[in-house]
C-alpha positions as a LaTeX table, in Angstrom:
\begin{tabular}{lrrr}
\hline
Residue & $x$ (\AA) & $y$ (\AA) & $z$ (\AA) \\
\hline
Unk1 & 189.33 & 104.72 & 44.81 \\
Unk2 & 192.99 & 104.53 & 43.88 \\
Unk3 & 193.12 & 101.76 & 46.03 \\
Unk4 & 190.46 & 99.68 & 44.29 \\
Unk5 & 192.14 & 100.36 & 41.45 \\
Unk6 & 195.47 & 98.92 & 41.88 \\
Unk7 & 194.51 & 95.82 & 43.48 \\
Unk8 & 194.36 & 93.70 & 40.58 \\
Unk9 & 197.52 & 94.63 & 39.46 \\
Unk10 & 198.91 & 94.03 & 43.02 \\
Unk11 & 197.22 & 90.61 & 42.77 \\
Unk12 & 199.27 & 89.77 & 39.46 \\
Unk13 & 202.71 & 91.30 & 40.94 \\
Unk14 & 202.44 & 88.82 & 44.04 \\
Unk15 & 201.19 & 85.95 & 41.70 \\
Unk16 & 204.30 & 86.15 & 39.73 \\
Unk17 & 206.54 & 86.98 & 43.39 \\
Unk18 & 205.09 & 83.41 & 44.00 \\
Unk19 & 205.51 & 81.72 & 41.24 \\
Unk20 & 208.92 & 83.18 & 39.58 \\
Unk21 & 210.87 & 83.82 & 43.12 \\
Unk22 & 211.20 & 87.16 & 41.63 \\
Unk23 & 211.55 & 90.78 & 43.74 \\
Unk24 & 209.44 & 93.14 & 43.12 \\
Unk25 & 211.88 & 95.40 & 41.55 \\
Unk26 & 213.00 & 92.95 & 38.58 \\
Unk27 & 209.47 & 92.92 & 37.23 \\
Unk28 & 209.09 & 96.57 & 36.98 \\
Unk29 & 212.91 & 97.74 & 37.45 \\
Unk30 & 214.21 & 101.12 & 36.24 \\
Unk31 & 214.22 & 101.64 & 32.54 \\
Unk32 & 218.08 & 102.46 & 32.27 \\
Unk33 & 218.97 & 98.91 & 34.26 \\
Unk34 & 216.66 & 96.57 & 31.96 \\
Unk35 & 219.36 & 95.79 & 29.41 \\
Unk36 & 221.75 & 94.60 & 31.81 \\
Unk37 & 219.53 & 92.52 & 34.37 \\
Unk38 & 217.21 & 91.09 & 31.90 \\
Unk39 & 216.93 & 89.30 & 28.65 \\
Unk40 & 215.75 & 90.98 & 25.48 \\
Unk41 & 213.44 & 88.78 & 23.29 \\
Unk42 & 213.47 & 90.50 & 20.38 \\
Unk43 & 217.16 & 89.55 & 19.79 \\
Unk44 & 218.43 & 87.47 & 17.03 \\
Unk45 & 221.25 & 85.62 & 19.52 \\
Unk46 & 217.64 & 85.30 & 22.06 \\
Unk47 & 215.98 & 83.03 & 19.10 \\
Unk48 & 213.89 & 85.73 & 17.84 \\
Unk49 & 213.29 & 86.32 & 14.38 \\
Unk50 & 211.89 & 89.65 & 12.72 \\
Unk51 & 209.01 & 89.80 & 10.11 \\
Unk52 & 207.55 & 93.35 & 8.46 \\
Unk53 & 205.24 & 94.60 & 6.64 \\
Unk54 & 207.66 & 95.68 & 4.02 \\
Unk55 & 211.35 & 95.26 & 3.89 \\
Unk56 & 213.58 & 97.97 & 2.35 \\
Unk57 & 217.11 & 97.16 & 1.05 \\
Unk58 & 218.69 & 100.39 & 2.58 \\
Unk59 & 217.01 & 100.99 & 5.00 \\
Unk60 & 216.30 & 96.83 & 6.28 \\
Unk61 & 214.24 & 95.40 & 9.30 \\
Unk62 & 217.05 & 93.32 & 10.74 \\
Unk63 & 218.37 & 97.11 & 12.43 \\
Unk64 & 215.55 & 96.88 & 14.49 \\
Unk65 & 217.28 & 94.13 & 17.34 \\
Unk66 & 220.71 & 95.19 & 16.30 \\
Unk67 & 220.88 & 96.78 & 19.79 \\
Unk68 & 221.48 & 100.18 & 18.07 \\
Unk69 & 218.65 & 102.29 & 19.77 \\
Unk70 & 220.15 & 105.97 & 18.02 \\
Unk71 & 219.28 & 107.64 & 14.79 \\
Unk72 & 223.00 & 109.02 & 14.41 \\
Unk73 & 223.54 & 106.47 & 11.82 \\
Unk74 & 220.08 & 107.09 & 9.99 \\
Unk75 & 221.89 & 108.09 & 6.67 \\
Unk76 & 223.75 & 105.52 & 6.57 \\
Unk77 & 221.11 & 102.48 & 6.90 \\
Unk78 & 220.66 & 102.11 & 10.91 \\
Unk79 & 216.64 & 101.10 & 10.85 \\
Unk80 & 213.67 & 100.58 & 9.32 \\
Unk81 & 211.74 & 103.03 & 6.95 \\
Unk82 & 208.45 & 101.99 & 5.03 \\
Unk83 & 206.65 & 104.63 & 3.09 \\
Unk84 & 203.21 & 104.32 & 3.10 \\
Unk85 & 200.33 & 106.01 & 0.49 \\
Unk86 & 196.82 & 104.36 & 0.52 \\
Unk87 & 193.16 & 104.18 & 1.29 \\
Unk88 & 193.20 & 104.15 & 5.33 \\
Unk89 & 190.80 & 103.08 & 8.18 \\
Unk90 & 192.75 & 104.80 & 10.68 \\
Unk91 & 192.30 & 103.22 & 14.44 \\
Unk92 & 190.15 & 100.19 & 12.97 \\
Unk93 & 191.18 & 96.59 & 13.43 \\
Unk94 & 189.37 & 93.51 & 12.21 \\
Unk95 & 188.64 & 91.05 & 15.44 \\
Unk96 & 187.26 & 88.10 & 14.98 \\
Unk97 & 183.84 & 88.12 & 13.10 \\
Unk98 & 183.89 & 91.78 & 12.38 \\
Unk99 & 184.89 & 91.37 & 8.65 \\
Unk100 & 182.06 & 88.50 & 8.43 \\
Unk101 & 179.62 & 91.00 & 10.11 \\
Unk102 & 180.26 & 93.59 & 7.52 \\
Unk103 & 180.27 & 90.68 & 4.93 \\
Unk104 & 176.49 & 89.27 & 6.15 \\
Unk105 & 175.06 & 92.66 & 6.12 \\
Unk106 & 176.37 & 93.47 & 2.64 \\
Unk107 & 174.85 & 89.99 & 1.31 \\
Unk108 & 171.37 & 91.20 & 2.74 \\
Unk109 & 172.03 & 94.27 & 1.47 \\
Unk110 & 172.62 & 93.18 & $-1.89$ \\
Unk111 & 169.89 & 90.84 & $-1.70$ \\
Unk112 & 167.35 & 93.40 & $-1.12$ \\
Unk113 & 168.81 & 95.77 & $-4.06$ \\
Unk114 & 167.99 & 92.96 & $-6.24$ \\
Unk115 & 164.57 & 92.22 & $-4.93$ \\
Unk116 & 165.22 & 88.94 & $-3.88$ \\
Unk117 & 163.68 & 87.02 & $-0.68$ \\
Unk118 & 166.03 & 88.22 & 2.56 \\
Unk119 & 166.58 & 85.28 & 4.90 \\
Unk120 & 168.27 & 86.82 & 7.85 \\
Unk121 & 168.47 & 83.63 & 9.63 \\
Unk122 & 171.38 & 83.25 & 6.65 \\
Unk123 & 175.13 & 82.86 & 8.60 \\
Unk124 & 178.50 & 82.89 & 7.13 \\
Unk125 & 181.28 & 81.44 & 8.19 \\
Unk126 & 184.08 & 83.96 & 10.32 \\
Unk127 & 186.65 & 81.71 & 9.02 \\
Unk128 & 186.02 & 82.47 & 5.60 \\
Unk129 & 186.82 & 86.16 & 5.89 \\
Unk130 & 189.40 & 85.89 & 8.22 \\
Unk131 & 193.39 & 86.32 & 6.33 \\
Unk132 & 194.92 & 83.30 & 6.03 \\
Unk133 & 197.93 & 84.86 & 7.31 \\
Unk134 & 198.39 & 85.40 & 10.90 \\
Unk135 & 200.94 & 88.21 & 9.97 \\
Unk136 & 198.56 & 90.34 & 8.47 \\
Unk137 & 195.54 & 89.16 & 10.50 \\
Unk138 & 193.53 & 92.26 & 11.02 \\
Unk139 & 195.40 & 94.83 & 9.44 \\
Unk140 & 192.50 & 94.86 & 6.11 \\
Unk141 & 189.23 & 95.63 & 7.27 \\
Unk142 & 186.11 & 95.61 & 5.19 \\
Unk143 & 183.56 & 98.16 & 4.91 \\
Unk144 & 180.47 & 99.15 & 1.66 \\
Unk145 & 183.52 & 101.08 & 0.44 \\
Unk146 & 185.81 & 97.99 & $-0.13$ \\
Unk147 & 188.74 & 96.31 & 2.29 \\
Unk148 & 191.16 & 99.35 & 3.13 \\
Unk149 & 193.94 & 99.16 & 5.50 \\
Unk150 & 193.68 & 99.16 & 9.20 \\
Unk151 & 197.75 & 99.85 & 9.73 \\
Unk152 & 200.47 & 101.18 & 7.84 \\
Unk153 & 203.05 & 99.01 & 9.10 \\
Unk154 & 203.49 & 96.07 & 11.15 \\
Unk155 & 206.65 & 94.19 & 12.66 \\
Unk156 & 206.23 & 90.97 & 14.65 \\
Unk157 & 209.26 & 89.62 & 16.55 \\
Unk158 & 208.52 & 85.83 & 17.51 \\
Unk159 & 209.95 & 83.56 & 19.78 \\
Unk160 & 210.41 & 79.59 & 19.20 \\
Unk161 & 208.50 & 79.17 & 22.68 \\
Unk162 & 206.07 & 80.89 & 24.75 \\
Unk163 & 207.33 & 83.72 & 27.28 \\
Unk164 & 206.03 & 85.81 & 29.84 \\
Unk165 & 206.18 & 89.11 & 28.85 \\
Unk166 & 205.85 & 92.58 & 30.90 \\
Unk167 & 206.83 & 95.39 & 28.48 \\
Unk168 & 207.98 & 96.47 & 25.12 \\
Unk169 & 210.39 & 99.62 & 24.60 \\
Unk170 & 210.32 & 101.05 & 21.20 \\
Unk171 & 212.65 & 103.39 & 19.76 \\
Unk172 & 212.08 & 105.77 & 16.54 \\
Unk173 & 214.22 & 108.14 & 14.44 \\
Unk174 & 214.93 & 111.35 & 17.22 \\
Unk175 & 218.27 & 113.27 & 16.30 \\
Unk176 & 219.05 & 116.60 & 15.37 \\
Unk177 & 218.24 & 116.44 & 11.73 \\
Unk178 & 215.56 & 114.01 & 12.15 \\
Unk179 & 213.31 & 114.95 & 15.61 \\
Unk180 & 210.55 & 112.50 & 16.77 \\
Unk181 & 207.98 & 115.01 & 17.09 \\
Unk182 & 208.87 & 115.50 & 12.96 \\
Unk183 & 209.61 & 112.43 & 12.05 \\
Unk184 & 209.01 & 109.84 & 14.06 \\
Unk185 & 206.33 & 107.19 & 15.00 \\
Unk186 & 203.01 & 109.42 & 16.75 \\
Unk187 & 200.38 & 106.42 & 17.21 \\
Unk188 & 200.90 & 102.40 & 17.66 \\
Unk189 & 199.58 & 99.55 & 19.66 \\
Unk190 & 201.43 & 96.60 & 20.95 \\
Unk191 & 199.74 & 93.20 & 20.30 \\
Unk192 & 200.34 & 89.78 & 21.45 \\
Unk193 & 199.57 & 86.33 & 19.76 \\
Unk194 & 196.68 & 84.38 & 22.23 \\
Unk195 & 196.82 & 81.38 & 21.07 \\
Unk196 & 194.19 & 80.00 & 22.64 \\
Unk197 & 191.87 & 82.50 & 20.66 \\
Unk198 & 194.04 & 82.35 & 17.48 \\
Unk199 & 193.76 & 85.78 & 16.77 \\
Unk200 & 195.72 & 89.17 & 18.03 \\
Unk201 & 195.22 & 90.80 & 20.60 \\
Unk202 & 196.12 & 94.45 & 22.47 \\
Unk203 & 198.50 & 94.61 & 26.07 \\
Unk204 & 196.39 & 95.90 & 28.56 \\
Unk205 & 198.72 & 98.64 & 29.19 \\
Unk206 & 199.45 & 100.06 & 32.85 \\
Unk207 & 199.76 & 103.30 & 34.47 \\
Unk208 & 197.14 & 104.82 & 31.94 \\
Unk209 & 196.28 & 108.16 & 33.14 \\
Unk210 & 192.78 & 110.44 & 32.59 \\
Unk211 & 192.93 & 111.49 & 29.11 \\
Unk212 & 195.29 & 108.64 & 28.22 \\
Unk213 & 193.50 & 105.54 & 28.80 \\
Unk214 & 193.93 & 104.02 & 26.00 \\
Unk215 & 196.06 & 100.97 & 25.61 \\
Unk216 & 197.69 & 102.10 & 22.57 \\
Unk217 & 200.20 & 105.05 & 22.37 \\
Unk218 & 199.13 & 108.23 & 20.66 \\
Unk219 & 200.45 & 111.70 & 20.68 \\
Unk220 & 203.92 & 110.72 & 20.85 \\
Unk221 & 206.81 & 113.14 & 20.25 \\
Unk222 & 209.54 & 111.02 & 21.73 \\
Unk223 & 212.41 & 108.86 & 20.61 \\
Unk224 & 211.81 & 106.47 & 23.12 \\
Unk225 & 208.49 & 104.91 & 24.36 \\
Unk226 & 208.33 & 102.17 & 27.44 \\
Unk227 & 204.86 & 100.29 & 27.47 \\
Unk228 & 204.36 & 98.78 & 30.22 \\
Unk229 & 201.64 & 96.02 & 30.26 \\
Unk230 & 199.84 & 93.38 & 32.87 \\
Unk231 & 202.25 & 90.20 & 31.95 \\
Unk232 & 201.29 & 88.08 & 28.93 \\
Unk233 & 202.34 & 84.26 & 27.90 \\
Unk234 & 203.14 & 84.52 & 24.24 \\
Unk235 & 205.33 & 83.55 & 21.67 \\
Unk236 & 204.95 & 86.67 & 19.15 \\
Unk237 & 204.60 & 90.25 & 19.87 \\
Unk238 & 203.20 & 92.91 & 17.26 \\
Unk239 & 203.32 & 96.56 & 16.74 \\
Unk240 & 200.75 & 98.19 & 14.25 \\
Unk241 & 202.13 & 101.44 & 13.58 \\
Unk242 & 198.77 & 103.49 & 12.95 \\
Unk243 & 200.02 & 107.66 & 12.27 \\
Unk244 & 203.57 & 109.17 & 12.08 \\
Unk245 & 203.72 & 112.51 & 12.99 \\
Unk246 & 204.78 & 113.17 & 9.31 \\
Unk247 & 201.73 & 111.46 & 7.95 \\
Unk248 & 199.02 & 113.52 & 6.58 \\
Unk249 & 195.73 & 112.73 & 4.33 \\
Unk250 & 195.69 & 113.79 & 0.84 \\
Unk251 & 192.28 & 112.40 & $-0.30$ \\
Unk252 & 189.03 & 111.85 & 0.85 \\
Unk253 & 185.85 & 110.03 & $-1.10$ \\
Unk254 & 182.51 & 108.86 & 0.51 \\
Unk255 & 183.55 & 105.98 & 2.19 \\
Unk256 & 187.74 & 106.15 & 2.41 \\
Unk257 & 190.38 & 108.83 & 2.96 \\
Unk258 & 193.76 & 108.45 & 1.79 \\
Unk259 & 196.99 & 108.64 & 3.70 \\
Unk260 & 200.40 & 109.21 & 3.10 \\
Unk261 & 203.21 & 109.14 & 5.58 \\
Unk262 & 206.63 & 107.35 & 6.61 \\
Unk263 & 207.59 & 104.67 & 9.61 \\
Unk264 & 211.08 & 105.30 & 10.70 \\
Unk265 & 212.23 & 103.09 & 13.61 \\
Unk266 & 215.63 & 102.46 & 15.04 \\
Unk267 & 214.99 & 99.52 & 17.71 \\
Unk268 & 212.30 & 97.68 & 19.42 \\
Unk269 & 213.21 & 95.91 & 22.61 \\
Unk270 & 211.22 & 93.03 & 24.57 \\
Unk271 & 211.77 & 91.69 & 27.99 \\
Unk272 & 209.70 & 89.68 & 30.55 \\
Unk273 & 210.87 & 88.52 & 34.30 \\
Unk274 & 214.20 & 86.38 & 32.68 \\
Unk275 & 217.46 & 86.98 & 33.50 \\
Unk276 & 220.55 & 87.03 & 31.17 \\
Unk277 & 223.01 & 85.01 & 33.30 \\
Unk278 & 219.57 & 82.77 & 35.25 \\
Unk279 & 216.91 & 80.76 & 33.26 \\
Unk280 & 213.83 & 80.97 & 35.34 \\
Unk281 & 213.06 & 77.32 & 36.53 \\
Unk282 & 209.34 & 78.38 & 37.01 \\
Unk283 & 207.71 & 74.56 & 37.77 \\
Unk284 & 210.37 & 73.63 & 40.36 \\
Unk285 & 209.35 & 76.34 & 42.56 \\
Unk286 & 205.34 & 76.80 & 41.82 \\
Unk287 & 203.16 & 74.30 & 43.27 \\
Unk288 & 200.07 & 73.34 & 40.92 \\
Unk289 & 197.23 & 75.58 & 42.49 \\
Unk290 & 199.63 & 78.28 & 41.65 \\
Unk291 & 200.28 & 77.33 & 38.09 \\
Unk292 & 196.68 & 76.94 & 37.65 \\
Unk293 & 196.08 & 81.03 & 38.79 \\
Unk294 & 199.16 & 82.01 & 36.84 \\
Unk295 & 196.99 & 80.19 & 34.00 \\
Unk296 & 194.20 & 81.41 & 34.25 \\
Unk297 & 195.20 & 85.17 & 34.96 \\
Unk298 & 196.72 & 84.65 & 31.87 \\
Unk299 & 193.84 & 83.36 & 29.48 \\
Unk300 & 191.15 & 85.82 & 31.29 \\
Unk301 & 192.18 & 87.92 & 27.77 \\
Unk302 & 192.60 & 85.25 & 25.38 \\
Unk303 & 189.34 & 84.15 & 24.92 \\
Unk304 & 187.72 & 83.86 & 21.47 \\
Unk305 & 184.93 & 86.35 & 20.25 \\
Unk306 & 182.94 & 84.18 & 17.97 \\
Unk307 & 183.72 & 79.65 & 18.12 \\
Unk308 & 185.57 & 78.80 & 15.31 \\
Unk309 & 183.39 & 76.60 & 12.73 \\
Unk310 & 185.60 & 73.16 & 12.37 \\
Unk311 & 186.49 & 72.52 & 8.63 \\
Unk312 & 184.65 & 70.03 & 6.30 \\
Unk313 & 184.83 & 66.25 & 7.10 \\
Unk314 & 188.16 & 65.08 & 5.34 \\
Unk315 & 188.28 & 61.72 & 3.55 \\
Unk316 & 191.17 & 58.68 & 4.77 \\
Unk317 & 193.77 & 58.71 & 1.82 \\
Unk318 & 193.72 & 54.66 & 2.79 \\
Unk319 & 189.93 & 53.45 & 2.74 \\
Unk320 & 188.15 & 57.15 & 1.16 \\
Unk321 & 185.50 & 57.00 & 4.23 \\
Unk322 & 184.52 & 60.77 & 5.19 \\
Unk323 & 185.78 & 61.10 & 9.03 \\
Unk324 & 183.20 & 62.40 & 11.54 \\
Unk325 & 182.86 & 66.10 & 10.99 \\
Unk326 & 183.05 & 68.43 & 14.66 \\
Unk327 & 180.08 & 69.38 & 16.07 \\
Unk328 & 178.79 & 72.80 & 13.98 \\
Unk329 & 178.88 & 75.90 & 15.90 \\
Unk330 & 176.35 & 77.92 & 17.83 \\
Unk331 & 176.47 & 81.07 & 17.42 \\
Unk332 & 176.59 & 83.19 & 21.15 \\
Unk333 & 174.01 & 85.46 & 21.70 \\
Unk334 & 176.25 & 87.50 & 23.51 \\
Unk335 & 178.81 & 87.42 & 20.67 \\
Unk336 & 176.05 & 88.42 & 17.89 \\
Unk337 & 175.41 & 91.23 & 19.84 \\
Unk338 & 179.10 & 92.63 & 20.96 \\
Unk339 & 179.75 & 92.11 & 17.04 \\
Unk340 & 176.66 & 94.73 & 16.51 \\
Unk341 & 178.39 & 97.23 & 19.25 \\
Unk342 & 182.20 & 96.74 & 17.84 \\
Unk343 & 180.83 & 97.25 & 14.63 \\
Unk344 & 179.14 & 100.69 & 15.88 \\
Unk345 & 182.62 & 101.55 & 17.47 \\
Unk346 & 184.34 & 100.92 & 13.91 \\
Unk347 & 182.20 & 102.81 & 12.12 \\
Unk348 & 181.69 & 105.79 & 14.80 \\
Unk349 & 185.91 & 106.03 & 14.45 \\
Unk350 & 186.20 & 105.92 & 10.50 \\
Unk351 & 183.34 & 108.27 & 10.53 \\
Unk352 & 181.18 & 106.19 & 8.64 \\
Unk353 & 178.03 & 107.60 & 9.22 \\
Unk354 & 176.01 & 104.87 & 6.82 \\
Unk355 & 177.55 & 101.65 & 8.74 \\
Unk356 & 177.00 & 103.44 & 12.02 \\
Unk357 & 172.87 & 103.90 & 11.25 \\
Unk358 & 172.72 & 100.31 & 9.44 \\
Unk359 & 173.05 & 99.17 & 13.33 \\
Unk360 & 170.39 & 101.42 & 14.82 \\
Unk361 & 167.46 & 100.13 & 14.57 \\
Unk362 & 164.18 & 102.37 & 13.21 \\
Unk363 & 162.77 & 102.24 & 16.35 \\
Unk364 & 165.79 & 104.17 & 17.99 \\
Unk365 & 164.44 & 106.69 & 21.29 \\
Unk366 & 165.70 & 108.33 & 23.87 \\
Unk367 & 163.21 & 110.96 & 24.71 \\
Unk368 & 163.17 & 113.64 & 22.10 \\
Unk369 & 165.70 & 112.10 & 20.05 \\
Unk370 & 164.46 & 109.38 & 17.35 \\
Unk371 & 166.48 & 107.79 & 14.44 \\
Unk372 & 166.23 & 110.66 & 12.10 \\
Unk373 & 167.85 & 112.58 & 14.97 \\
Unk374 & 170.24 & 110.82 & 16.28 \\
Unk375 & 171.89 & 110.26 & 11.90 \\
Unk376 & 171.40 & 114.57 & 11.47 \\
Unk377 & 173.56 & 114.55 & 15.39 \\
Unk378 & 176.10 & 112.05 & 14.13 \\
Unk379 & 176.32 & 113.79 & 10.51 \\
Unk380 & 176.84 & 117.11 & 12.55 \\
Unk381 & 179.34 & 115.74 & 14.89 \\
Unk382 & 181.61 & 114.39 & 12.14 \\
Unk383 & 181.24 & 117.55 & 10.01 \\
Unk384 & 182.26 & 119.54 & 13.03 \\
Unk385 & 185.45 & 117.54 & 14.59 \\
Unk386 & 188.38 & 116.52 & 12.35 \\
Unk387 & 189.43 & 113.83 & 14.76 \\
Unk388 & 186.41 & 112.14 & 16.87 \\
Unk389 & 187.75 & 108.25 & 18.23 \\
Unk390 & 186.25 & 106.32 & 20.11 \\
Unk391 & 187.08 & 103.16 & 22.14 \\
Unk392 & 184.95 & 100.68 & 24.24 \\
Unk393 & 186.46 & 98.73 & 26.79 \\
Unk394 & 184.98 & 96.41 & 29.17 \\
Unk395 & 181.72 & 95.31 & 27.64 \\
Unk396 & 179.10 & 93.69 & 29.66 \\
Unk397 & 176.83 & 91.87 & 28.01 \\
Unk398 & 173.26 & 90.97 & 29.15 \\
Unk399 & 171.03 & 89.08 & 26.65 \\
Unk400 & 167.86 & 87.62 & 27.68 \\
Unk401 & 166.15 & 87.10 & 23.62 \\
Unk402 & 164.72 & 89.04 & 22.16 \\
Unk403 & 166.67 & 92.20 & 24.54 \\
Unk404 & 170.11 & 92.65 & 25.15 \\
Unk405 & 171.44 & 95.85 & 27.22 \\
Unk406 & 175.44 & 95.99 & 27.19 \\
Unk407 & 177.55 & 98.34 & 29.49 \\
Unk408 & 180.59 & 99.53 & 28.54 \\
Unk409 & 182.86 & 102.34 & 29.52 \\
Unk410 & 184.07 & 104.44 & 26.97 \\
Unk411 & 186.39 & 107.24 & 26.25 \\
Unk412 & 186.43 & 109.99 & 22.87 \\
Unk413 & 189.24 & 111.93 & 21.69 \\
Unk414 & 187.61 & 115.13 & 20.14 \\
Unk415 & 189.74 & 117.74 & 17.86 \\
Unk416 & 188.44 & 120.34 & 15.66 \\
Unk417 & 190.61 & 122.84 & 12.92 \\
Unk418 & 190.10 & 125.99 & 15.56 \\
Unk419 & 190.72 & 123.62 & 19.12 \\
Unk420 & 193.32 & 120.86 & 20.52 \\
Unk421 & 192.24 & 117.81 & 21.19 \\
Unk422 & 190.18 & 117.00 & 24.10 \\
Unk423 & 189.37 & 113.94 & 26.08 \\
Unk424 & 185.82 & 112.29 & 27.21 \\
Unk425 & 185.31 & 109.35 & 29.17 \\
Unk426 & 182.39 & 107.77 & 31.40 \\
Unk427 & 179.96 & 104.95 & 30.46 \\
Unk428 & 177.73 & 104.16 & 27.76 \\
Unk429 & 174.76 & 101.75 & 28.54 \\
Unk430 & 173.51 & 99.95 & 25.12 \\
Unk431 & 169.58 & 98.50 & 24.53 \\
Unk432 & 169.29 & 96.29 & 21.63 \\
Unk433 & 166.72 & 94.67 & 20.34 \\
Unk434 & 166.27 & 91.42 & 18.05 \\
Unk435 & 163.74 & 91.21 & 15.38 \\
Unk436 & 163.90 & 88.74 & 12.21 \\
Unk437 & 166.78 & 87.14 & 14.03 \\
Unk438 & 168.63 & 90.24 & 13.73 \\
Unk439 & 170.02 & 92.15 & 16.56 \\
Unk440 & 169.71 & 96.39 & 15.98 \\
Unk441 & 170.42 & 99.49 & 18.88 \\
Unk442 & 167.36 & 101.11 & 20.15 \\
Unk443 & 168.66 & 102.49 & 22.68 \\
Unk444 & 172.01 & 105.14 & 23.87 \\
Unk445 & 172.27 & 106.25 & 26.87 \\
Unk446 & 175.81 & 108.10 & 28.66 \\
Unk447 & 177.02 & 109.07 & 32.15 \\
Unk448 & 180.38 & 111.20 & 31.95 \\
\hline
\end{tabular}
């Protein structure tokens, strides 16, 4: 088994042996010998530049690649500190077509309310909900309750060119009057531009162990955090800062709960397979068949969810003739019905027990247990467990109209006031079913 599980990483280690003349030991080389053997990225004298949610005079974001990784010099303005107090999704994040999802079933929703004709063959356009930022590109998620935040900090370091990255250390406030497990940064994710997909994506982090496989950090309590990650070409790296462990919620209403807390960071710190005093000449060593696995390796995860819809015909500023407008976009089967399972996962983790049963369809069984049953489980689940996360990963989709069954494993972080957290994982096998052009879940069936 442990075997089978390391071979694809082995296959991208010896892929990038091959093609960067590397030894095995520079790719993943001890933590304490990275600053001297390889470059940092996220430096200013590297070409990177720094963007944040929110800057802060005394405290600025331009500490963060200073190459000061202590907290010694907190009080004096070494790092960044945001404070954060709003309505929070926490452990949401908008891919693309979820916000239109959420949009198209309010429309309908609306519709009805009104008495109006439904057409549920009606579409929107993704494009149209996605931000128009790429910063802040899935940190606002939308919900019945309104658009709330998904994050409560971001920083993106960016590079003028594409690199090939392999881990990102980040560093948070951990000194004697400030200790991580008080003060600093408990949950993130690290997320890389694809742009091929034009959207964000998460590393696919390595060296996850049981009751840690997610690809974001949680639980942390140290100073200093390496993520390691299966090498990605990219020319921005992002970190969503999601819970500090001095965060805490103040207020809760039907659909939102509000958070307060504070990111304190000292550094962040970005390297890939380059050396300081050696650029890698990468296409005078690597024939084409192995630039062409190296490429594809790379966009197996950088593939879109939904086709983007081309803009409106523009008219020629010298004769006013409309150009020929793209060919309009299909909408996937397969992508209608992961948007009906992601939007199940969002709503299962913000404990949103009216989203989660506005994708189960009436018709829900599995033996004893009908729709009625399954809301008064759910309702009794979230009543029960103060944290209750869950995260799908490797979704496979079968759609043959008007079924669909999707396989996915899954893992749940349970907590309750009287217990510690806990962790679940196994599969989850999904059976949808389309009626009025609209795909529902009839079906849930698990195997820990």
């Amino acid at each position: 088994m442990a075997i089978q599980k390391a071979t694809p990483t082995i296959v991208l280690i010896a892929c990038f042996i091959l093609i960067c003349g590397c030894q095995l030991k520079e790719v993943f080389v001890d933590a304490a010998e990275i600053d001297q053997q390889l470059v940092n990225y996220a430096r200013p004298e590297n070409g990177a530049t720094i963007f944040v949610s929110e800057e802060n005079a005394t405290h600025p974001a331009s500490t963060l690649t200073n190459g000061i990784v202590g907290s010694e010099n907190w009080d004096s303005g070494e790092g960044w500190e945001v404070k954060f107090e709003d309505a929070y999704a926490y452990g949401r994040y908008a891919g693309a077509g979820e916000n239109a999802w959420f949009a198209e079933r309010a429309m309908l929703q609306q519709a009805r309310l009104r008495g109006e004709p439904v057409d549920t063959r009606q579409r929107v356009n993704p494009r149209e909900f996605e931000d128009d930022d790429y910063k802040t590109r899935g940190t606002s998620v939308m919900g019945y309750g309104g658009s709330v935040s998904s994050a409560m900090g971001w920083v993106i370091i960016e590079q003028p060119e594409e690199k090939l990255i392999t881990r990102v250390i980040v560093h948070t406030v951990d000194s004697e009057q400030y200790p991580a497990h008080r003060y600093g940064v408990r949950d993130f994710s690290v997320q890389f531009w694809a742009s091929q997909a034009g959207g964000w994506q998460k590393v696919n982090r390595l060296n996850k162990k049981v009751g840690d496989q997610h690809d974001s950090i949680r639980n942390n309590k140290k100073g200093r955090v390496v993520v390691r990650f299966q090498p990605v070409k990219t020319s921005k790296i992002r970190l969503l800062i999601r819970w500090t462990n001095d965060s805490e919620t103040y207020r809760k209403t039907r659909y939102n709960r509000y958070v307060r807390g504070t990111i304190r960071l000292t550094e962040i710190e970005i390297y890939g397979l380059e050396k300081r005093d050696e650029i890698a000449a990468t296409s005078s060593i690597a024939t084409d068949e192995d630039e062409r696995m190296l490429d594809e390796l790379l966009m197996e995860k950088s593939t879109a969810v939904i086709s983007e819809i081309p803009p409106e015909p523009s008219i020629d500023e010298m004769d006013g003739t409309a150009r020929p407008a793209a060919k309009a976009t299909v909408f996937n089967p397969d992508s209608e019905v992961e948007s009906v399972i992601r939007a199940y996962e969002s709503a299962y983790k913000n404990r949103d027990l009216p989203t989660i049963m506005e994708t189960i369809s009436r018709t829900y069984s599995r033996g004893n247990e009908d729709y009625a049953k399954l809301k008064k489980k759910m309702q009794s689940l979230f009543e029960i467990y103060t944290q209750l996360e869950i995260q799908l990963q490797r979704l496979r989709i079968d759609v043959i109209p008007p079924t669909a069954t999707v396989a996915s494993d899954y893992s749940i972080v349970l907590a309750s006031v009287d217990s510690p957290s806990t962790s679940v994982s196994g599969k989850l096998f999904f059976t949808l079913k389309q009626s009025n052009n609209e795909w529902k879940i009839t079906r849930i069936d698990t195997q820990k």
